[in-house]
PAZAPA-4460 file (N, C-alpha, C; in steps of 0.05 Angstrom, whole numbers, plus 32768, in hexadecimal, padded with zeros to 4 digits):
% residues 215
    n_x    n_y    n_z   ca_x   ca_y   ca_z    c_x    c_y    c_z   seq   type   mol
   8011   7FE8   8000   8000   8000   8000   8012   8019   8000     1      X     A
   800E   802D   7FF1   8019   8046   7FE8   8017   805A   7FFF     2      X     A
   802A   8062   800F   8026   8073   8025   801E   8091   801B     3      X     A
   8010   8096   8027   7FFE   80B4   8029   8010   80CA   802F     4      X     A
   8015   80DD   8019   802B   80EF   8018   8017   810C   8025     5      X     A
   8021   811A   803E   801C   8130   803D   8022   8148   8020     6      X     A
   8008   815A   8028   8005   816B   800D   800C   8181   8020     7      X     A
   8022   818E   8013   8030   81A9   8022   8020   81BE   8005     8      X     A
   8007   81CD   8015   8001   81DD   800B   8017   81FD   7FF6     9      X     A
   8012   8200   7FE1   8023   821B   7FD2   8014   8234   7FE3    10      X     A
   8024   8247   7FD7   8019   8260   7FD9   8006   8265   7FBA    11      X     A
   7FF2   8278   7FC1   7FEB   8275   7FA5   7FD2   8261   7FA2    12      X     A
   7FD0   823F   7FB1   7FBF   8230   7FAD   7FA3   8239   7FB8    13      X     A
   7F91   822C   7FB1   7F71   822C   7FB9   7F73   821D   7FD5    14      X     A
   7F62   822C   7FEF   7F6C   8229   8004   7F5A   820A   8000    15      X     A
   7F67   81EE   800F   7F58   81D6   800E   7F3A   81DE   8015    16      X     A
   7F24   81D0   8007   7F10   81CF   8013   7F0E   81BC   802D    17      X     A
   7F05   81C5   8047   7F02   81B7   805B   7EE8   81BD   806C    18      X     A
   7EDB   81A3   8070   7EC2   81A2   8081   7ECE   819F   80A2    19      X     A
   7ECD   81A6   80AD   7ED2   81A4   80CD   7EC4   81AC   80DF    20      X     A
   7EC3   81A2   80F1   7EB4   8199   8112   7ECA   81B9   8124    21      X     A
   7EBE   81CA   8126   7EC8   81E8   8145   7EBB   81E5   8157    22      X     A
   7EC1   81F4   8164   7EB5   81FE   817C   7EA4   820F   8176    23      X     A
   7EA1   821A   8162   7E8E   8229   8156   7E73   8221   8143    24      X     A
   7E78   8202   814D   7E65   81F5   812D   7E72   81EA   8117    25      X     A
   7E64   81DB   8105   7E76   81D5   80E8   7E7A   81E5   80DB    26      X     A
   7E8A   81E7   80CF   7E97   81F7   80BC   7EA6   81F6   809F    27      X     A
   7E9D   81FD   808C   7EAA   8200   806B   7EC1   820C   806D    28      X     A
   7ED5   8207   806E   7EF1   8213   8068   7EFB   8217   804A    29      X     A
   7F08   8224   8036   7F00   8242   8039   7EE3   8253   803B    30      X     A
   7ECD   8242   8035   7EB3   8247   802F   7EA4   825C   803C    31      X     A
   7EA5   8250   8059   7E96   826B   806E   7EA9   827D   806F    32      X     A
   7EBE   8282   805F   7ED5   829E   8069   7ED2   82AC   804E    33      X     A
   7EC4   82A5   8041   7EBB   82B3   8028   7EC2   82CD   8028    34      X     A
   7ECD   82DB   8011   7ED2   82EF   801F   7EE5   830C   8036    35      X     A
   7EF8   82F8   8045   7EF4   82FB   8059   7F1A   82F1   805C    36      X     A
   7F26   8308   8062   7F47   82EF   8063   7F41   82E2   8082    37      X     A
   7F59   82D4   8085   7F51   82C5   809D   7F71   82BA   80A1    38      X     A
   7F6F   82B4   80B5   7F87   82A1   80C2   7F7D   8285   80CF    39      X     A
   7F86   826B   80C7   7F87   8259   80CF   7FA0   824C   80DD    40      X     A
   7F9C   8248   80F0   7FB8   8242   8104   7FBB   8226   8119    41      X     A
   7FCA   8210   810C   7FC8   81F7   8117   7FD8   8202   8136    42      X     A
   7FCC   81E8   8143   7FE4   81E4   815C   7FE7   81C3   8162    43      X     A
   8002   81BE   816B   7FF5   819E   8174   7FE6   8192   818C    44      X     A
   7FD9   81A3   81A1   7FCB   8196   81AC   7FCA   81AD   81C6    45      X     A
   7FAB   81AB   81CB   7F9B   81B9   81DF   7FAB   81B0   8200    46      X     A
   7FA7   81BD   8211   7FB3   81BF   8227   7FD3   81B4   8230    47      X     A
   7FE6   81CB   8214   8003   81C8   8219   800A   81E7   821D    48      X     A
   8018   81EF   8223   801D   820E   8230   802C   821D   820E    49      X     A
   803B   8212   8209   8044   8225   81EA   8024   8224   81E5    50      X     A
   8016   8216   81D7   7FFD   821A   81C8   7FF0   8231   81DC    51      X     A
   7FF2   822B   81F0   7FD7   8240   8202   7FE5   8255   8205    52      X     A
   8000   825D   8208   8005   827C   81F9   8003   827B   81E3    53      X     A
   8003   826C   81D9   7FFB   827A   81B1   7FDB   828D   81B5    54      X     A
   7FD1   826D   81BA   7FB2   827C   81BD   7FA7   8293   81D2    55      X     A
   7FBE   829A   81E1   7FB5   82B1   81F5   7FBC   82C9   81E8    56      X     A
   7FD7   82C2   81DD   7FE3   82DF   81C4   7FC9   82DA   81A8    57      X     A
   7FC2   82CB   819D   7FB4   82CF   8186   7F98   82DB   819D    58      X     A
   7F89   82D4   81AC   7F6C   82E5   81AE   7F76   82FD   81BD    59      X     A
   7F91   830A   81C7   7F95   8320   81C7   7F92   833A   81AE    60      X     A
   7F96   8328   819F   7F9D   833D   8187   7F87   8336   8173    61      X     A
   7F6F   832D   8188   7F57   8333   816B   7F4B   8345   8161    62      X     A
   7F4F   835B   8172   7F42   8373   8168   7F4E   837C   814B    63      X     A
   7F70   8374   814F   7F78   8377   813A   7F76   8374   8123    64      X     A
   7F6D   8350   812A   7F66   8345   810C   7F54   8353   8105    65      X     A
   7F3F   8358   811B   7F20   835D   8104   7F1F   8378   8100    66      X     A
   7F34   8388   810E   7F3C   83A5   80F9   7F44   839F   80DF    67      X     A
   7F50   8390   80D4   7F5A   8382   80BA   7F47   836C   80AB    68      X     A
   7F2F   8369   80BD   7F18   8357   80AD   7F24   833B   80AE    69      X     A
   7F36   8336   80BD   7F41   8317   80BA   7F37   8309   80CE    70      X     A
   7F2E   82EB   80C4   7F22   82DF   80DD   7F3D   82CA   80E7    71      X     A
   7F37   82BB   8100   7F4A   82AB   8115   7F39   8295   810E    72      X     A
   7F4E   827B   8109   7F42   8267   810D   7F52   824E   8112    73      X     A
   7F5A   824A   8133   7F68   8231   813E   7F5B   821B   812B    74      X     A
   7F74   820C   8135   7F73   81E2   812E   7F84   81D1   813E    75      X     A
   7F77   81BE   8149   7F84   81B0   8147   7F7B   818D   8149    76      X     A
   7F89   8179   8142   7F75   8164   814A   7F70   8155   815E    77      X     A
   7F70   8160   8169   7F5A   8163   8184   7F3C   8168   8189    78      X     A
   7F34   8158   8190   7F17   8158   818B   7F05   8171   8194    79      X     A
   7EE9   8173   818B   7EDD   8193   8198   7ED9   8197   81B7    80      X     A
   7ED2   817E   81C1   7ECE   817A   81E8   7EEF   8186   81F4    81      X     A
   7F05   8179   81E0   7F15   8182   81ED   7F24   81A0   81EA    82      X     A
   7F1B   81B6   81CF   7F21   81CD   81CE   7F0D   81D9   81E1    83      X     A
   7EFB   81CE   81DD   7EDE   81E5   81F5   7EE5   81EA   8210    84      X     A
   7EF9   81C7   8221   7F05   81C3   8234   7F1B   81D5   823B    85      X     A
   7F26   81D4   821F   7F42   81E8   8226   7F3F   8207   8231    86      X     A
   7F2D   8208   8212   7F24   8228   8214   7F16   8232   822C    87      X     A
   7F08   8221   8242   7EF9   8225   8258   7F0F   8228   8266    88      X     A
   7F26   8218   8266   7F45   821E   827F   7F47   823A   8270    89      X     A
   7F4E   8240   825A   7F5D   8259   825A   7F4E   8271   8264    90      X     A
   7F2D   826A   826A   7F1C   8287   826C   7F1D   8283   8295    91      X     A
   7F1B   8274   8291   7F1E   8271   82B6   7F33   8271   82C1    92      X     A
   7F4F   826A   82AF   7F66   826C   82C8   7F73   8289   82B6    93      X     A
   7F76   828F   829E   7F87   829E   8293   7F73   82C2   828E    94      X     A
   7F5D   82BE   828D   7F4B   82D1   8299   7F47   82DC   8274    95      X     A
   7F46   82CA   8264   7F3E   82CC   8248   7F30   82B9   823C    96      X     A
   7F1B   82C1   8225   7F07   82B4   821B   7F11   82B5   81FB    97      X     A
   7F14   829D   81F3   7F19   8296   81D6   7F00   8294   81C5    98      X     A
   7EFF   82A1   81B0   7EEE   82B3   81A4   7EEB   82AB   818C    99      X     A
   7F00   8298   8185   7F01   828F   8167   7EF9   8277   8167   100      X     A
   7EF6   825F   814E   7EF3   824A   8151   7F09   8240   8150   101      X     A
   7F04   8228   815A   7F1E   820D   8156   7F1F   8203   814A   102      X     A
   7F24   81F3   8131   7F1A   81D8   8125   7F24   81C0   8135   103      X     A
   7F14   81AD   8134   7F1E   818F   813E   7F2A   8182   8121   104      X     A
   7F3D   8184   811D   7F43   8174   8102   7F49   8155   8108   105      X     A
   7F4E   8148   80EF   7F51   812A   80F9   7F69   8129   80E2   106      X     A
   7F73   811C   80D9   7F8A   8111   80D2   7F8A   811A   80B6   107      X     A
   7F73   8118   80A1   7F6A   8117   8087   7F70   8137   8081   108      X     A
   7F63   8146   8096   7F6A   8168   8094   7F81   8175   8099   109      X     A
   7F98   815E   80AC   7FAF   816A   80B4   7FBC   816A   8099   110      X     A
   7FBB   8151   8092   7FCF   8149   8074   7FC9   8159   8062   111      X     A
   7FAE   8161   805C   7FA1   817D   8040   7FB3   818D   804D   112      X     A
   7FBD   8195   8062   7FC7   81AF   8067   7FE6   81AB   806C   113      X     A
   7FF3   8197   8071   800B   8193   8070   800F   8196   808B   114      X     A
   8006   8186   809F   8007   8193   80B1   8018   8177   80D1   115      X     A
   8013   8166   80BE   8020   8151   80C8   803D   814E   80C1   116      X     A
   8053   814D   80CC   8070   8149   80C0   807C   8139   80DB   117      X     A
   8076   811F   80CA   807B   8102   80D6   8097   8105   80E6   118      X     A
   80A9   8118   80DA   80C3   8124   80F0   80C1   812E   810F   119      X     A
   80A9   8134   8109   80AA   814B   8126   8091   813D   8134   120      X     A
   8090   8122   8137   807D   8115   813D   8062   8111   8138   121      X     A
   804D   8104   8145   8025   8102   813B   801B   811B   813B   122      X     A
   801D   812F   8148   800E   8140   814B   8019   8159   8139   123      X     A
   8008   8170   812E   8006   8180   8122   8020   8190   812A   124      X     A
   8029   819E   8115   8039   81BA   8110   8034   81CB   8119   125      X     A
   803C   81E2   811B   802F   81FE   811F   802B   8201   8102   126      X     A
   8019   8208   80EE   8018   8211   80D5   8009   8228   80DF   127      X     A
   800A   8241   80C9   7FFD   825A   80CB   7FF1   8258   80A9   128      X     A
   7FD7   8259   80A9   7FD2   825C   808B   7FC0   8278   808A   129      X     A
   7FD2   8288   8078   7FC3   82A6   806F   7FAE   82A7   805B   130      X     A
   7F95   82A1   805A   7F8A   82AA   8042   7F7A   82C0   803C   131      X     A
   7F74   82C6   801C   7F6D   82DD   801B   7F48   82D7   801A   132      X     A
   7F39   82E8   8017   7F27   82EE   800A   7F11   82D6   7FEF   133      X     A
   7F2B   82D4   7FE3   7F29   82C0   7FC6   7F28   82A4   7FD9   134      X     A
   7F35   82A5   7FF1   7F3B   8281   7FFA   7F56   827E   7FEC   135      X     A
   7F64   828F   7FE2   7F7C   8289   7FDB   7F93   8289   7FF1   136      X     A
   7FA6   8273   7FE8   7FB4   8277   8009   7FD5   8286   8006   137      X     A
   7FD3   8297   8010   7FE4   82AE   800A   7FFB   82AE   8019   138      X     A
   8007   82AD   802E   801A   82A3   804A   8017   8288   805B   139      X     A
   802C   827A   8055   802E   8260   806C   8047   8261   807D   140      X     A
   8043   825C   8092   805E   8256   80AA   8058   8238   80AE   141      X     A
   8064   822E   80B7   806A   8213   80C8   8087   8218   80DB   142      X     A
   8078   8214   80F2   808C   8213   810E   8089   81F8   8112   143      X     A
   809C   81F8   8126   809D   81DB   813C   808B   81D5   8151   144      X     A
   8089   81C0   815D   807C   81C2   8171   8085   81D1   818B   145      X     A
   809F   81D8   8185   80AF   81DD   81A4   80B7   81F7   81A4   146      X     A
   80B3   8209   8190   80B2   8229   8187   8093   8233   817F   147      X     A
   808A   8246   818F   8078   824F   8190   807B   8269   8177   148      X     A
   805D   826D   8173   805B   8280   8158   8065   82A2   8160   149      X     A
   8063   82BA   8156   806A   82D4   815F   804E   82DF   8152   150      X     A
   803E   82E3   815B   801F   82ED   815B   8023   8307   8141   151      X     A
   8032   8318   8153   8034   8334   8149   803E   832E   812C   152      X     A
   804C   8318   8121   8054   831B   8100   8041   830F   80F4   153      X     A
   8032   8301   8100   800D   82F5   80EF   8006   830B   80EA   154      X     A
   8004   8322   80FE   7FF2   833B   80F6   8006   8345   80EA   155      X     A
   801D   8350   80E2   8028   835F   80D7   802D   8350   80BC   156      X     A
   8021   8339   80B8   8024   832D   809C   8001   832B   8081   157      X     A
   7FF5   832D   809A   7FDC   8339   808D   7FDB   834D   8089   158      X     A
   7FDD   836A   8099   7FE0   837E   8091   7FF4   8381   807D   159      X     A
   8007   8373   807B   8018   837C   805D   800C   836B   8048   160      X     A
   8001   8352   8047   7FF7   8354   8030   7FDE   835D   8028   161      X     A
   7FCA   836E   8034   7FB2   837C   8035   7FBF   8391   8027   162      X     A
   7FD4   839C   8038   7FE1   83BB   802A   7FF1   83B7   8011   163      X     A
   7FFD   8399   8005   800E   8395   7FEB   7FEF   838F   7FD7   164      X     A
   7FE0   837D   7FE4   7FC1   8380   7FCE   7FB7   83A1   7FC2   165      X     A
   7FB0   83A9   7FDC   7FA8   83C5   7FD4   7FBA   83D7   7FBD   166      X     A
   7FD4   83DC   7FC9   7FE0   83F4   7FB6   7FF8   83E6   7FA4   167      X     A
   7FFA   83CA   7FA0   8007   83C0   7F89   8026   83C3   7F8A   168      X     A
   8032   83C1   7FA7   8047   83C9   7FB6   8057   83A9   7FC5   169      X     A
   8072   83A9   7FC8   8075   8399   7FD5   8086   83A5   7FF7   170      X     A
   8083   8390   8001   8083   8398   8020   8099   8398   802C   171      X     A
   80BA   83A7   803D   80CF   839E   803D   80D1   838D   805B   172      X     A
   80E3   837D   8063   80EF   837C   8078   80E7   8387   8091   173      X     A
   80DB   8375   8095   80D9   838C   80B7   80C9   839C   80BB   174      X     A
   80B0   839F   80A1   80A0   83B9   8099   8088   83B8   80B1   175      X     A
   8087   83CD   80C0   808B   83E8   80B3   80A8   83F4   80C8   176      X     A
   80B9   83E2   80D2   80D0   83F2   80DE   80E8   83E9   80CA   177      X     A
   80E4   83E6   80BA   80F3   83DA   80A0   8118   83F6   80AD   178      X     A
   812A   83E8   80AE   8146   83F4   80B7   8149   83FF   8099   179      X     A
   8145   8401   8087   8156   841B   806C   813B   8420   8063   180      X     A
   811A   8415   805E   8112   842E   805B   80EE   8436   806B   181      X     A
   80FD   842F   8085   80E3   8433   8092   80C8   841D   8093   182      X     A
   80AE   8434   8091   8094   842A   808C   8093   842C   806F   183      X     A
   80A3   8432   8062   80A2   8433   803F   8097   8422   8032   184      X     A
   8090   841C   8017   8085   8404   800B   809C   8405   7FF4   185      X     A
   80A3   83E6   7FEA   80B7   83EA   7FCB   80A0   83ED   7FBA   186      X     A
   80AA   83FD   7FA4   809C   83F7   7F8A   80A3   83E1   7F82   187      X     A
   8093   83DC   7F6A   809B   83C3   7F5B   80B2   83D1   7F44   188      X     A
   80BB   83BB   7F3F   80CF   83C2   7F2A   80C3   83D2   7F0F   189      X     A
   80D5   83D7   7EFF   80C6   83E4   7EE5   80C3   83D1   7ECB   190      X     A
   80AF   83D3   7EC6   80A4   83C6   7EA3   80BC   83D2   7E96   191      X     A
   80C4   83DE   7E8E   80DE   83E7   7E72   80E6   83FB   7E78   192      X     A
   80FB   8408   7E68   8108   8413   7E6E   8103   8432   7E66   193      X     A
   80EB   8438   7E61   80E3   8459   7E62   80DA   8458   7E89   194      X     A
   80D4   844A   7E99   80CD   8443   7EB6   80E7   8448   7EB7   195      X     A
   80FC   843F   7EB9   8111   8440   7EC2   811F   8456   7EC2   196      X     A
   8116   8468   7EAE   8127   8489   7EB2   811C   8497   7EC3   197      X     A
   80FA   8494   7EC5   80EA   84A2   7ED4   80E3   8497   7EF6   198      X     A
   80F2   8484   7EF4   80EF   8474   7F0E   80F2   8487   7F29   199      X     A
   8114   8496   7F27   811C   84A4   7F38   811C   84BF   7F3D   200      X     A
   8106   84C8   7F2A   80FF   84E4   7F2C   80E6   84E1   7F40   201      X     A
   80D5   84C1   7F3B   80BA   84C3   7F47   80BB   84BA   7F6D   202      X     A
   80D0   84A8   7F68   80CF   84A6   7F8A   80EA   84A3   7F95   203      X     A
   80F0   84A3   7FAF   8105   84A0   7FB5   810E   8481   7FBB   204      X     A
   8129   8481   7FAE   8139   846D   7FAA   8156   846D   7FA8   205      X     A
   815C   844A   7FAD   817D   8445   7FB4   8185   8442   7F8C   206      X     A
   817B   843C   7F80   8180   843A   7F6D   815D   8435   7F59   207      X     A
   8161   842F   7F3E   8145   842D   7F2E   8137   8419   7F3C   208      X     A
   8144   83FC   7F47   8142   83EA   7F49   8127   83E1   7F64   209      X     A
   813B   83FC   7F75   8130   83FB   7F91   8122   8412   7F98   210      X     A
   8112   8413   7F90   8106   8431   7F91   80EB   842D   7FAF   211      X     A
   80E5   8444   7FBF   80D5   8440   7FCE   80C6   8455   7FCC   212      X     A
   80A9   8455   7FE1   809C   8470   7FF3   808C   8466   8009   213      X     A
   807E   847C   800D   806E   8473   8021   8050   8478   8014   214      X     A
   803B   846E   8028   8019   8470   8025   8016   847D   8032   215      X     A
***
């Protein structure tokens, strides 16, 4: 029998269709996010302390998301009795209420997502999957189990690609404390070479190549 190869999702791909069991009800994945970008964020398993700071830093910063229209949406496979369980420890001992859903995935949904890597043992990855609007999936991370995620670059990676969609810009380093040119945005390079004389009269730049401004 032909062993079952995890599918390590592209950038660019159609986010998997997935039916799943939350804490919130069933759910169409990309389907009910119609619309709507979103973050989907594995962990390997409900009542371990890396995961429960993840999840204490991610429902801190929801206001954030949904300043940005992006929804939250944990996983892991762990069943729904046992996220509702968890989530009840975190609102009674840690003095916070998780707000988003969880999925209970089972094995069939880890692998659509790449989310199993038989290296780092049975249980799930940290994966971060960005999608947009379309259900297209735009940013992936995969951590370890034993390194916890940095909250603040989930949000600082939606807002840059919300702000590279919008004005047709790409985003530098570190943006917006980017060390040579700030909160700046790069332009894109130039189509030919009448762009290229007029490049550096229009914005400021290290050369044609690297040209920047701000919004």
């Amino acid at each position: 029998m032909s062993e079952e190869k995890t599918h390590m999702p592209l950038l660019g791909d159609d986010f998997p269709e997935l039916k799943v069991k939350t804490t919130h009800g069933p759910m169409n994945i990309p389907g009910d996010l119609k619309g709507s970008w979103f973050v989907l964020f594995s962990h390997p398993a409900d009542f371990t302390p890396v995961c429960t700071t993840e999840f204490y830093g991610f429902q801190k910063r929801v206001k954030e998301f949904d300043k940005m229209g992006c929804k939250l949406i944990g996983m892991s496979i762990d069943q729904v009795y046992s996220h509702i369980k968890w989530v009840e420890w975190i609102k009674e001992n840690l003095d916070l209420e998780i707000t988003f859903p969880i999925v209970a995935a089972n094995d069939e949904v880890a692998m659509k997502l790449g989310m199993l890597h038989p290296g780092k043992g049975t249980n799930t990855v940290r994966a971060v999957f960005i999608g947009d609007p379309q259900g297209k999936i735009r940013l992936i991370l995969y951590y370890p189990q034993e390194i916890g995620r940095n909250m603040d670059e989930v949000v600082r990676a939606v807002k840059a690609l919300q702000l590279s969609d919008k004005n047709g810009v790409a985003v530098p380093a570190n943006w917006p404390d980017n060390e040579l040119i700030k909160d700046h945005v790069i332009i894109p390079p130039p189509g030919h070479v009448k762009d290229v004389a007029e490049r550096t009269k229009q914005y400021d730049c290290y050369d044609w190549w690297f040209c920047h401004k701000s919004l």
